[in-house]
C-alpha positions in Angstrom: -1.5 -22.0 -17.5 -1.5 -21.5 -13.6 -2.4 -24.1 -11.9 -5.9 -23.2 -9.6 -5.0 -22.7 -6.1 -7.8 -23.1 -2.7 -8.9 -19.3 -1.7 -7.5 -19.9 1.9 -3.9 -21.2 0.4 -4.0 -18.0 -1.5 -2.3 -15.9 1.5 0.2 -18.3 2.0 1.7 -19.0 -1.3 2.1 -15.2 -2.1 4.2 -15.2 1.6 6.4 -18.0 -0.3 6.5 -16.5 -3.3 7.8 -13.4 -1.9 10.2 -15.1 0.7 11.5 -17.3 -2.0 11.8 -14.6 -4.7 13.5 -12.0 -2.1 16.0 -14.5 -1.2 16.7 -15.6 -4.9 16.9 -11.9 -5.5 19.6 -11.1 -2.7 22.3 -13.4 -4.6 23.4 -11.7 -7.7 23.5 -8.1 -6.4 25.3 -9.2 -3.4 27.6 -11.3 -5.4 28.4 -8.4 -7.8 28.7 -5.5 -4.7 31.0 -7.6 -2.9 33.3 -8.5 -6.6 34.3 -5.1 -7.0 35.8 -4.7 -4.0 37.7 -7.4 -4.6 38.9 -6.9 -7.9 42.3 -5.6 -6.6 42.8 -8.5 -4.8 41.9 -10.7 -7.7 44.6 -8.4 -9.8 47.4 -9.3 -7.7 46.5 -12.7 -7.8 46.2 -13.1 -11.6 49.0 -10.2 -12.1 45.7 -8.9 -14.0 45.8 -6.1 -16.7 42.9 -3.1 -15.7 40.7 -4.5 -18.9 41.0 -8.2 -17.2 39.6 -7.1 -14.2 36.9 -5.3 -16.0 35.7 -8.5 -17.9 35.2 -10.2 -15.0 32.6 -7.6 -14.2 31.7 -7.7 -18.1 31.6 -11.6 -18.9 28.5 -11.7 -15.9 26.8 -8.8 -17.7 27.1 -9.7 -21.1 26.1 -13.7 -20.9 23.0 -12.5 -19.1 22.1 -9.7 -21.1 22.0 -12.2 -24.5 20.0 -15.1 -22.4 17.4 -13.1 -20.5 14.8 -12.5 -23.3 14.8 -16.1 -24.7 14.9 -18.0 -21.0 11.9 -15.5 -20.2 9.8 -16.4 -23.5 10.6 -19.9 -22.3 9.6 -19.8 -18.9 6.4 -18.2 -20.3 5.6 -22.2 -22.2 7.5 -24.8 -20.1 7.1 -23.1 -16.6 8.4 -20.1 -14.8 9.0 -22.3 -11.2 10.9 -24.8 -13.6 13.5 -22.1 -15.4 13.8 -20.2 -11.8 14.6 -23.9 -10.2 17.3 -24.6 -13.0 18.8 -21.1 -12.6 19.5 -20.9 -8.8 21.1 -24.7 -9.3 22.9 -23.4 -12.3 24.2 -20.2 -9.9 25.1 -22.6 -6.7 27.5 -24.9 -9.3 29.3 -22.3 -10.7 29.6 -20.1 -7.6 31.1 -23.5 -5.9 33.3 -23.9 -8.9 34.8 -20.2 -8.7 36.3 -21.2 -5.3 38.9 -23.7 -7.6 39.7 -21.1 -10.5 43.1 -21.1 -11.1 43.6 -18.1 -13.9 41.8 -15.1 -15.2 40.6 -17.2 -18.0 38.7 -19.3 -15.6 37.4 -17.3 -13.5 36.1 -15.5 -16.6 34.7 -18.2 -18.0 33.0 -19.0 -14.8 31.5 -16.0 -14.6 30.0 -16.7 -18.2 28.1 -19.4 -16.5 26.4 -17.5 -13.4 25.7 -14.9 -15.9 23.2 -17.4 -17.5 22.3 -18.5 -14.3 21.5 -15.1 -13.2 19.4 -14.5 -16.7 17.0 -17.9 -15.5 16.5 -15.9 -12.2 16.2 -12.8 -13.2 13.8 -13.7 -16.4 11.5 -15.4 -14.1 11.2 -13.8 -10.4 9.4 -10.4 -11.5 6.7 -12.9 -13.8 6.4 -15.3 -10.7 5.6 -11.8 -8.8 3.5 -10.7 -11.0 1.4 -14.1 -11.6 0.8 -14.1 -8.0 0.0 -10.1 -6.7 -2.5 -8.3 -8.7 -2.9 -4.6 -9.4 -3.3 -2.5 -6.1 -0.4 -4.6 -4.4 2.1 -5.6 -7.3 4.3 -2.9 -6.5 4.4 -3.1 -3.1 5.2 -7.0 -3.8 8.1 -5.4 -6.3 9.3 -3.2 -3.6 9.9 -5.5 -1.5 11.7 -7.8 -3.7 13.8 -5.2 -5.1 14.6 -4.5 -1.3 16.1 -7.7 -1.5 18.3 -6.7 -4.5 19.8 -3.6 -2.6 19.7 -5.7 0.4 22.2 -7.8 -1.5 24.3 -4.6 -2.9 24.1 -2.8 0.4 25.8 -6.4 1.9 28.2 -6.9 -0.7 30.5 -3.7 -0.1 30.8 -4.7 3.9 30.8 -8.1 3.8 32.7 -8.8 1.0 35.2 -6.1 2.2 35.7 -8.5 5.2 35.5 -11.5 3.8 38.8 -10.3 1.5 40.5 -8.5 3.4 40.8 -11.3 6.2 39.9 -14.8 4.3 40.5 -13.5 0.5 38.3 -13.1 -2.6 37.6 -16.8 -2.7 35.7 -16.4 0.6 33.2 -14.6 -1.0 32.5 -17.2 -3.5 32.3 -19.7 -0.5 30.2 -18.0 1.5 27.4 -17.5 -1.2 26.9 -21.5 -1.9 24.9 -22.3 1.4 22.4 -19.3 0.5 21.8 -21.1 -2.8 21.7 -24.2 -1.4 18.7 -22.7 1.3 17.5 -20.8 -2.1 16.7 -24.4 -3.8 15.3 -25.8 -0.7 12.8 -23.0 0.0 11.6 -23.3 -3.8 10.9 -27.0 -3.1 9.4 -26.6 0.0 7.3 -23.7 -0.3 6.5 -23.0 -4.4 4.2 -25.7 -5.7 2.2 -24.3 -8.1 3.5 -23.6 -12.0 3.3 -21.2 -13.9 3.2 -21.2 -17.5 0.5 -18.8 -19.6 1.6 -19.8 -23.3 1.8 -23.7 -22.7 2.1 -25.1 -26.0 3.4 -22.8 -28.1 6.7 -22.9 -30.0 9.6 -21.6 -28.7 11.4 -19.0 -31.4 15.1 -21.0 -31.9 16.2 -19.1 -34.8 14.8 -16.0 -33.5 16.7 -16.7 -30.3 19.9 -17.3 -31.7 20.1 -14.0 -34.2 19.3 -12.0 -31.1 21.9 -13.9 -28.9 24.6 -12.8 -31.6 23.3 -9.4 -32.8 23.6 -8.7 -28.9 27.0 -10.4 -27.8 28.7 -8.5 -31.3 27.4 -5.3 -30.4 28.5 -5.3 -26.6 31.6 -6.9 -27.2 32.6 -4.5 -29.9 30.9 -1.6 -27.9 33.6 -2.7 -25.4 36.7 -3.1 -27.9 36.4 0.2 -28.9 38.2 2.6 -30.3 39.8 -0.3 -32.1 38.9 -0.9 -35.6 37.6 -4.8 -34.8 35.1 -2.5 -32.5 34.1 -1.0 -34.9 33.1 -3.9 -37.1 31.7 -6.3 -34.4 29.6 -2.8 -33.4 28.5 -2.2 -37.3 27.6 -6.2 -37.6 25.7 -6.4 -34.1 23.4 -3.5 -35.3 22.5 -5.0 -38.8 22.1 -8.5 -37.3 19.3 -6.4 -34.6 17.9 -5.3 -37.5 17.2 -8.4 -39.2 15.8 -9.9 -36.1 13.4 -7.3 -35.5 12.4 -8.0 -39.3 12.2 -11.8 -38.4 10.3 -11.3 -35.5 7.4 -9.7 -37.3 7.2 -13.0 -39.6 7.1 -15.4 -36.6 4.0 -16.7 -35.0 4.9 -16.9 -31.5 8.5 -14.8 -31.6 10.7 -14.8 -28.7 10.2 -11.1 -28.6 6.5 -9.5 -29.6 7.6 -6.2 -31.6 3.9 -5.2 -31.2 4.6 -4.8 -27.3 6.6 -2.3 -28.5 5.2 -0.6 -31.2 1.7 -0.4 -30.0 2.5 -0.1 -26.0 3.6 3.5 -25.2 4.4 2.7 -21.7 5.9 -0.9 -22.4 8.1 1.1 -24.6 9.0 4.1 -22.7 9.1 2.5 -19.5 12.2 0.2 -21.5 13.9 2.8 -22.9 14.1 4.8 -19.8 15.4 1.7 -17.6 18.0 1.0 -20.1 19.7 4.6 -20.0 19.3 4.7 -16.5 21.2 1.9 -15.5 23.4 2.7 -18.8 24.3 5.9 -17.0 24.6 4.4 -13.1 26.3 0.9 -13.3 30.0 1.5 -14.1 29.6 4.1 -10.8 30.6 1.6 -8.1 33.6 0.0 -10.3 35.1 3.6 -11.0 34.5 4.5 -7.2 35.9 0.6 -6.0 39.3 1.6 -8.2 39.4 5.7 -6.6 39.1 4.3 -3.2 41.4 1.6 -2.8 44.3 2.7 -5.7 44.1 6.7 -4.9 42.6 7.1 -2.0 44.7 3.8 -0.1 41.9 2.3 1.3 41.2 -1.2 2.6 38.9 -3.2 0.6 36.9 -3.1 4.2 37.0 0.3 4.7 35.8 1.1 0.9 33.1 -0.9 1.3 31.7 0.9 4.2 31.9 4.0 2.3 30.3 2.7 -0.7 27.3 1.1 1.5 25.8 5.0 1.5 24.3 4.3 -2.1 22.5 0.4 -1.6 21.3 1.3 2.1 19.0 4.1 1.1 17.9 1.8 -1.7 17.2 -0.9 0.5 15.3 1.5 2.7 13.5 3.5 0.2 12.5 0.7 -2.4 9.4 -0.3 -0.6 7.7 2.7 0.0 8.7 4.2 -3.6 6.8 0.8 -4.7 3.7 1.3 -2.4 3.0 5.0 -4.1 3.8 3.5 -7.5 0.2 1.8 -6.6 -1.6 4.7 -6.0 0.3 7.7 -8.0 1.5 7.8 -11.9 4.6 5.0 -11.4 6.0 7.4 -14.3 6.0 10.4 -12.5 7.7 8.9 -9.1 10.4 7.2 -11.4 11.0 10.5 -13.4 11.6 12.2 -10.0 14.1 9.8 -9.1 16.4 9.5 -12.4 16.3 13.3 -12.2 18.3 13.1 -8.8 20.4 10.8 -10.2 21.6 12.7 -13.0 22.0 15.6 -9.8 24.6 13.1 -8.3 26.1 12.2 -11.4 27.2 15.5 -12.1 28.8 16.2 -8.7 30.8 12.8 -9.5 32.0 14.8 -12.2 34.0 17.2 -10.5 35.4 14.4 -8.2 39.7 14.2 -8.1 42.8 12.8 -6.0 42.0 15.5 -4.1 38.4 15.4 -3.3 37.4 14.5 0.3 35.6 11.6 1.1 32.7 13.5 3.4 31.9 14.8 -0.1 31.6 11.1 -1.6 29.2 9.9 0.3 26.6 12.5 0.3 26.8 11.6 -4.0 26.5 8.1 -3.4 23.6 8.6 -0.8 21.9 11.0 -3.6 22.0 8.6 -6.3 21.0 5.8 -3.9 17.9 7.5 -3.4 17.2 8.2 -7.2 17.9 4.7 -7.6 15.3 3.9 -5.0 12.8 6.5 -6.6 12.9 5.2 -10.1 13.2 1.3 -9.7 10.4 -0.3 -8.3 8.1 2.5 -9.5 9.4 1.8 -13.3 9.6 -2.3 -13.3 5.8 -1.6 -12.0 4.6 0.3 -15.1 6.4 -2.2 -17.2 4.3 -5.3 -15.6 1.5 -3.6 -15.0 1.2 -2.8 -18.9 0.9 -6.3 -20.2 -1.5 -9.5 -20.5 -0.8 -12.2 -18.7 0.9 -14.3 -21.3 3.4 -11.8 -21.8 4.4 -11.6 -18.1 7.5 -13.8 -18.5 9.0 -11.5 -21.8 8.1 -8.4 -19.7 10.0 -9.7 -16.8 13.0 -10.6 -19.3 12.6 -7.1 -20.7 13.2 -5.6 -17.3 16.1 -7.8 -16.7 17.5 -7.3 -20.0 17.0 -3.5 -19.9 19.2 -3.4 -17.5 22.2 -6.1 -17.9 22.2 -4.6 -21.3 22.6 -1.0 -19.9 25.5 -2.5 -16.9 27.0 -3.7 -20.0 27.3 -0.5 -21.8 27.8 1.3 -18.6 30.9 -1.7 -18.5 31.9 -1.0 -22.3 31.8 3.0 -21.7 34.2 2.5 -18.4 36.4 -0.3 -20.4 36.5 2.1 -23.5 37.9 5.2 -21.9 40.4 3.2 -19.6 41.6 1.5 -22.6 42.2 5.0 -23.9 43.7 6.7 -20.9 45.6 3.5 -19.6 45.6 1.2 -22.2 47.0 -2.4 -21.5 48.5 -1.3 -18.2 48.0 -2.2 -14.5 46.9 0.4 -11.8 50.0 1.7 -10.8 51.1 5.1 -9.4 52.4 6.3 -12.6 49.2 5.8 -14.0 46.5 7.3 -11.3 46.3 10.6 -13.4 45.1 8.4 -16.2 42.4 6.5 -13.9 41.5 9.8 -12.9 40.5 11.4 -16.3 38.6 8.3 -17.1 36.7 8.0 -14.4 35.8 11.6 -14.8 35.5 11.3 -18.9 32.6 8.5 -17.8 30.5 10.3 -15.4 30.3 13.3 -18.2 29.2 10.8 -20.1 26.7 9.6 -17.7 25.4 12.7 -16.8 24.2 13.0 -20.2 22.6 10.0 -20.2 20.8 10.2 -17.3 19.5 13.9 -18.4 18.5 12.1 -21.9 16.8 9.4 -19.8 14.5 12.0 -18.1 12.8 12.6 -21.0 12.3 9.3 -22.3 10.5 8.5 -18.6 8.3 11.4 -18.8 7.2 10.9 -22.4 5.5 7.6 -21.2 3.6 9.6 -18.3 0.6 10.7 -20.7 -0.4 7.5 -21.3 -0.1 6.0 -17.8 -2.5 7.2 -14.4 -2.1 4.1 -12.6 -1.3 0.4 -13.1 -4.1 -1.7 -15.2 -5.4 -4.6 -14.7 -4.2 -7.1 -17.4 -6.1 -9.1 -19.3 -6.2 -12.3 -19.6 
C-alpha cells in the first residue's frame, strides 16, 4: 500500500513526482524521434537491407509491447518506485552499450533490451501519476507528462539530426546516458515513498508467459507477412491469446483482470481506441524519415527540422487538451482529435516524389495537433476509470495499447516494403517502390483512424467526467 505521507509534504512530492516522471518520460520518445533519422546512416554502416533498418525500430516495439502488462501487474505488488528505479538503470546500460555495437545483430539485440527497459518505465510512470494527483488535477498532471513525451519527439528530429550529421548515429546514443544517469539521481533524491496497492498477492507466471508468446508470435508474424511462416506464427499468436484470456478467468489474482474489460465500457473503449490510433499514426515518421532523405535528398539535419511540425504542436497542445479532459467528457475531446488525424492521414495519401514540402508540413502540423487532442484526454479516461489497485495494469494497458499499435503500425510498413521492395536496399532504382508503399500504408491508416473514431465515441455514453476511484 502507499506509504502515509505529512499534509504539508503533500505539495512537494507531487512536484517530484512530476519532475521525475516528465524527465523519465522525455527518454524513450526522444530516443526513438531522433533513430529514425538516423536510420540511413546506420544502413550505410551495417550495408543494412530496408527490413534491417525497420527491426531496429521493431525489436524496441515489440520487447516492450510483450513486457508492459506483466511489469505493470508487478509494480502493482512489489512497488511501482522499485520497477520505475530498475527500468531507467536497465535503459542507461543498454543505451551505454549501443555506443560499442559492432553489427546489425547487435544493435538489434540491444534494442531488445531498452525495449524492456522502456516497458518498466512506461508500466509504472502513469500509476505513480495517478497514485499521487487525484480527480480534478490528474489530467492536467498527465498533460504535463505527456508534454514531456513530445518534448522528447519534438527534440529527437533536431537534435538527433545534428548529432548525426556532424558526430554520427552513435552520438545520439552517447548523449542520452547522462540524462539517465540525472533520471536515477532525481528518483533517489526526490521519490521516497512506495507505492504498491496489491502487496501480497501472487504474481500470475504462467499467465505472464502465454501472454508474452501469444504476443511476440502474432507481431512477429504480423510482420513476416505475406510469407507463409507469417501466416502460421499469426494463426498460433491468436489461438495462444485465446487461451490466455481463458486462463485468466481461472486465476485468482491474473496478470490481466478480463472483468476490467468486460464490465468497464470506458476501460474498454478507451483501449480499443488508443490501440488503432497509434496503429494508424506510428509508422508516419519512418515513411516520412525514408521520403525525405532518399527522394527528397535531404540532410538528416534538415529532415528533422521539417518533421519537428508534428511533436511541437504536441508538446504545446498536450497540457491544455489535459486540463479540459478535467472538466469536459475526456471522450469527446479525444474523439475530436483522432478525427483530425484521420483528416491528415488522408492528405498523406496523395503525397509523391513530386509533392512540395510547404504541403508536408501543414499534414504533419495537423496530425500533431490530433495527436495532442486525443492523448492526454484518452490516457485520462482510462485512469480515471479504475480502483486504485488496478492503477499499475491500467497504466501497462496504456503503454501496451500503444507499443502494441507502433508495432502493427511497424508490421503494416515492414509488410508492404517487403512487397514493393522486398530484400533490397533504398536505392534509386527502387524509389518508385518506396513510393507505392508508403502511399499503400497511409490508405491503410486512414482507415484505421476513421474505424478508430467510432470506437472512441462508443465509450462517450458512459463517461461525463473522470470518477473518483475507489479504494
Amino acid at each position: 500500500m502507499a506509504e502515509k505521507i505529512p499534509y504539508n509534504d503533500e505539495k512537494a512530492l507531487k512536484r517530484s513526482v512530476m519532475l521525475v516522471a516528465a524527465f523519465a518520460a522525455f527518454l524513450t520518445p526522444f530516443m526513438g524521434s531522433a533513430i529514425n533519422l538516423a536510420l540511413p546512416s546506420i544502413g550505410r554502416d551495417f550495408n543494412a537491407s530496408a527490413i534491417e533498418l525497420g527491426w531496429i525500430v521493431s525489436s524496441f516495439i515489440l520487447s516492450s509491447a510483450i513486457f508492459l502488462l506483466p511489469l505493470g501487474r508487478l509494480a502493482d505488488i512489489v512497488g511501482r518506485k522499485k520497477i520505475f528505479t530498475y527500468g531507467i538503470t536497465l535503459f542507461t546500460i543498454s543505451t551505454f552499450l549501443i555506443i560499442f555495437s559492432w553489427s546489425i545483430g547487435s544493435l538489434i539485440t540491444l534494442r531488445i533490451l531498452q525495449g524492456i527497459s522502456s516497458a518498466m518505465i512506461f508500466g509504472t510512470s502513469l500509476a505513480i501519476l495517478t497514485s499521487v494527483f487525484g480527480p480534478g488535477e490528474r489530467g492536467r498532471a498527465m498533460g504535463i507528462n505527456i508534454t514531456a513525451v513530445y518534448t522528447g519527439l519534438s527534440g529527437g528530429p533536431v537534435i538527433g539530426g545534428l548529432l548525426t550529421q556532424y558526430f554520427g548515429w552513435r552520438s545520439i546514443f552517447a548523449f542520452l546516458v547522462p540524462i539517465g544517469l540525472i533520471s536515477l539521481f532525481l528518483i533517489i533524491r526526490k521519490m521516497k515513498p512506495e507505492w504498491a496497492d496489491s502487496k501480497g498477492e501472487k504474481f500470475d507466471w504462467k499467465g505472464s508467459v502465454i501472454y508474452g508468446i501469444s504476443l511476440a508470435s502474432f507481431m512477429y508474424g504480423f510482420s513476416k507477412l505475406p510469407s507463409p511462416t507469417g501466416w502460421i506464427l499469426l494463426a498460433s499468436g491468436l489461438v495462444l491469446g485465446i487461451l490466455f484470456i481463458l486462463f485468466e478467468k481461472r486465476v485468482i489474482n491474473p496478470v490481466f483482470d478480463i472483468r476490467l474489460i468486460m464490465n468497464n465500457r470506458v476501460f474498454a473503449f478507451s483501449g480499443i481506441a488508443a490501440l488503432i490510433h497509434y496503429s494508424a499514426t506510428s509508422a508516419t515518421g519512418f515513411f516520412i524519415s525514408l521520403y525525405l532523405q532518399y527522394l527528397k535528398g535531404f540532410d538528416a539535419q534538415t529532415a528533422g527540422f521539417i518533421m519537428i511540425s508534428q511533436p511541437v504542436l504536441m508538446a504545446l497542445l498536450s497540457p491544455l487538451a489535459g486540463r479540459l479532459s478535467d472538466k469536459f467528457n475526456p471522450g469527446i475531446i479525444a474523439s475530436s482529435g483522432m478525427g483530425l488525424t484521420s483528416a491528415g492521414l488522408i492528405l498523406l495519401c496523395f503525397v509523391n516524389g513530386d509533392t512540395s514540402i510547404v504541403m508536408i508540413i501543414p499534414l504533419l502540423a495537423m496530425m500533431g495537433i490530433g495527436f495532442a487532442l486525443f492523448s492526454s484526454p484518452n490516457s485520462n479516461a482510462i485512469m480515471s476509470s479504475v480502483d486504485k489497485k488496478h492503477y499499475g495494469i491500467a497504466s501497462g494497458v496504456v503503454g501496451t495499447m500503444r507499443m502494441v499499435g507502433q508495432m502493427l503500425s511497424m508490421g503494416i510498413a515492414m509488410m508492404l516494403i517487403a512487397v514493393f521492395l522486398g530484400n533490397e536496399a533504398i536505392v534509386p532504382a527502387t524509389f518508385p517502390g518506396l513510393v507505392a508503399a508508403m502511399r499503400a500504408g497511409f490508405i491503410i491508416f486512414s482507415v484505421l483512424c476513421i474505424l478508430g473514431i467510432f470506437a472512441s465515441l462508443a465509450r462517450n455514453g458512459k463517461l461525463t467526467s473522470p470518477r473518483r476511484p475507489q479504494g
